[in-house]
Steps between C-alpha positions, in 0.01 A plus 500: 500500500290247725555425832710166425728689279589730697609252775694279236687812428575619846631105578730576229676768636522392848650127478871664509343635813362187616830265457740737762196527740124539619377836397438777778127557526359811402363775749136500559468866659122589630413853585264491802330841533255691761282491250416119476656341764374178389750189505380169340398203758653193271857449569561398164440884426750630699749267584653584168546847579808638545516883630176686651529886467292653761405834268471791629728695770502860439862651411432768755536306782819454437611887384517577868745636721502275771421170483117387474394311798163338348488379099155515365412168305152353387624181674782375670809304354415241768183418412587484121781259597278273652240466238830370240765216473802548688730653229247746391707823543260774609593880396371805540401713205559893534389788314197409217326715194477865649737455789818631426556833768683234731714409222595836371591604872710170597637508155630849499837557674788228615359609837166403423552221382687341774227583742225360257716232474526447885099557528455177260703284672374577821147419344685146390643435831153610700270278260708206405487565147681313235586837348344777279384567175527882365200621293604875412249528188724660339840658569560768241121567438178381383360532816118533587628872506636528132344784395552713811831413568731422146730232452740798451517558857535129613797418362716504786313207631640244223845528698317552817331156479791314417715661774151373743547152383867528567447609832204265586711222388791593693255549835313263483795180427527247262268292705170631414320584166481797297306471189369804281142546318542671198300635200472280179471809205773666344372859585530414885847345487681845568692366795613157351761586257844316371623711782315435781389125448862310605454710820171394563520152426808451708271714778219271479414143552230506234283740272086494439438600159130631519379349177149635550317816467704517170206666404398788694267807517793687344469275181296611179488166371371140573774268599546216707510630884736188541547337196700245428754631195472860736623283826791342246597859395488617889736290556720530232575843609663439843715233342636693224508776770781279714266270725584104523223299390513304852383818698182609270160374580206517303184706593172348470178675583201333695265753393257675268569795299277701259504801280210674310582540127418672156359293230714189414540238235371181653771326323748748582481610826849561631618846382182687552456833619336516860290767634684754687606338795686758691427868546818621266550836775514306799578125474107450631340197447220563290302158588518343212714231675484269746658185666341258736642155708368160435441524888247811411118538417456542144377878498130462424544700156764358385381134572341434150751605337762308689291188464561537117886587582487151656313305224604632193845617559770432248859405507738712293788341293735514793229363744459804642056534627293816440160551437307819266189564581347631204136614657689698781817574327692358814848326487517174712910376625645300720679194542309137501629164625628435153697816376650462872614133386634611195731820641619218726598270196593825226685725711574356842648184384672566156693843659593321834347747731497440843097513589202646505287704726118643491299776627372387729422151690134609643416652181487187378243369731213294536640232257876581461500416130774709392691382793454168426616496133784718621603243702443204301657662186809566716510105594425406220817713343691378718432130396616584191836655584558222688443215295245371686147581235521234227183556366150719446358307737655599780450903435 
């Protein structure tokens, strides 16, 4: 379906919409990480954006018995604050791949909670923060640990966690934000059931569905590491799981991944077996994968090949990019300007969810070209739910 078509539809099914009202505009949420603390110059780039989420605080620093007097962050919520528009609400992200002791202490009695609880609002009230954003990856398992410690013995925490965002909530007030990041596969979803979703929703003021690294080093075949039909199935599950459509936001991913793989079908590359990509004993990374920031230098060996990623990449049927390197047998994914653009018009718009956000803002630096069709995508939608695009010229 082209471009046009798409936006004929979605005017369609928002007019209704359009006669009681203007439309609220979606969430434009921007992870800004120690990694690349890099924010755009232009205005025009940020001015649109909605939340920051200053990622990462450790969960440790809050699993302590008295209350911490210092709160170790890459910057301060000050100086983010100044660098955005007015009603740019800045949070604090805690926790992160591989960090998840803080979480398992706080989490683990009524006790411990309410003094974890205490320990993040104190962190709210000493750095002005707009609120927090949880990133236990995962309750219930899956951890960077899987194979040492089994999902068998984790799954106290599925209660755990939502008794945390009870208590956080309740701490913390109505007045700031909690929002949740949370896995995108089916095999990570222990700890958002039927069950525990209307608690967590009512808990939470919105939840980041990670629609990226969909394809992982614990994969054994090439997929889409944030595809566009995978991103619609992603988040599918949460809704059918309990979760308003208003409180999900789209992942996007400003960044490169790739994956070394057995021979393929040119013509059929989607499906096929990868080289072993994770030592099956110990969860090791066997480094046959890889990931790198638009903000990064190209590793020097993989620089050829990524130039051909670039060139002579192809869009699947759902618009989703990816690359096979046939010489090196290397898997090329990641998002471009225009499969961004069309999860904005496919999934965003048609199932009415309430934003987007990306990993991360510097990542995206020098030229902010993700950013920037993030952003004009999201104007652009909203032009069309509010009666106000006419015409292809104007997209």
């Amino acid at each position: 379906m082209t471009l046009l078509f798409k936006i004929a539809a979605l005017l369609l099914l928002t007019m209704g919409a359009v006669v009681t009202g203007v439309m609220e505009s979606k969430r434009c949420i921007m992870y800004l990480t120690g990694q690349h603390n890099v924010v755009p110059q232009e205005e025009i780039l940020r001015n649109d954006i909605t939340h920051v989420v200053l990622a990462f605080m450790r969960s440790d620093v809050f699993a302590t018995q008295e209350t911490p007097t210092e709160f170790p962050l890459f910057t301060t919520v000050d100086k983010v604050r100044q660098q955005f528009d007015a009603d740019t609400k800045v949070m604090v992200a805690i926790g992160g791949w591989g960090d998840s002791k803080g979480f398992e202490d706080g989490a683990r009695t009524p006790e411990s909670r309410r003094r974890w609880a205490a320990n993040v609002k104190a962190m709210i009230d000493a750095t002005g923060a707009d609120g927090v954003d949880i990133d236990w990856e995962y309750p219930g398992g899956n951890r960077d640990d899987y194979k040492q410690i089994l999902n068998k013995e984790r799954v106290w925490e599925i209660e755990a966690f939502v008794a945390l965002l009870e208590e956080l909530r309740k701490t913390i007030g109505a007045d700031k934000l909690l929002s949740i990041a949370v896995p995108a596969l089916e095999r990570d979803l222990m700890a958002f059931t039927t069950k525990t979703m209307p608690r967590i929703v009512k808990a939470v003021d919105f939840i980041n569905v990670m629609t990226y690294d969909m394809m992982n080093r614990r994969d054994t075949t090439v997929q889409h590491h944030s595809g566009v039909q995978g991103s619609k199935e992603a988040m599918k599950r949460y809704q059918d799981r309990g979760a308003p459509a208003d409180i999900l936001n789209l992942g996007l991913g400003y960044y490169v991944k790739w994956f070394m793989t057995k021979t393929c079908d040119p013509d059929n590359i989607v499906g096929c077996p990868t080289q072993l990509l994770e030592d099956p004993d110990t969860g090791a990374d066997m480094g046959k994968t890889g990931a790198f920031s638009w903000r990064d230098k190209t590793p020097e060996e993989l620089a050829p090949s990524f130039e051909r990623a670039k060139e002579d990449g192809f869009y699947d049927t759902d618009d989703s990019f990816g690359y096979w390197d046939e010489e090196e047998k290397r898997w090329w994914s990641f998002d471009t300007p225009e499969s961004i653009k069309t999860k904005v018009f496919d999934i965003l718009g048609p199932m009415k969810y309430g934003g987007v956000f990306a990993w991360g803002l510097g990542e995206d630096a020098p030229a902010f070209e993700h950013l920037d069709a993030t952003i004009q995508s999201l104007r652009q939608l909203s032009d069309v739910q509010n009666g106000l695009a006419h015409d292809s010229s104007e997209l």
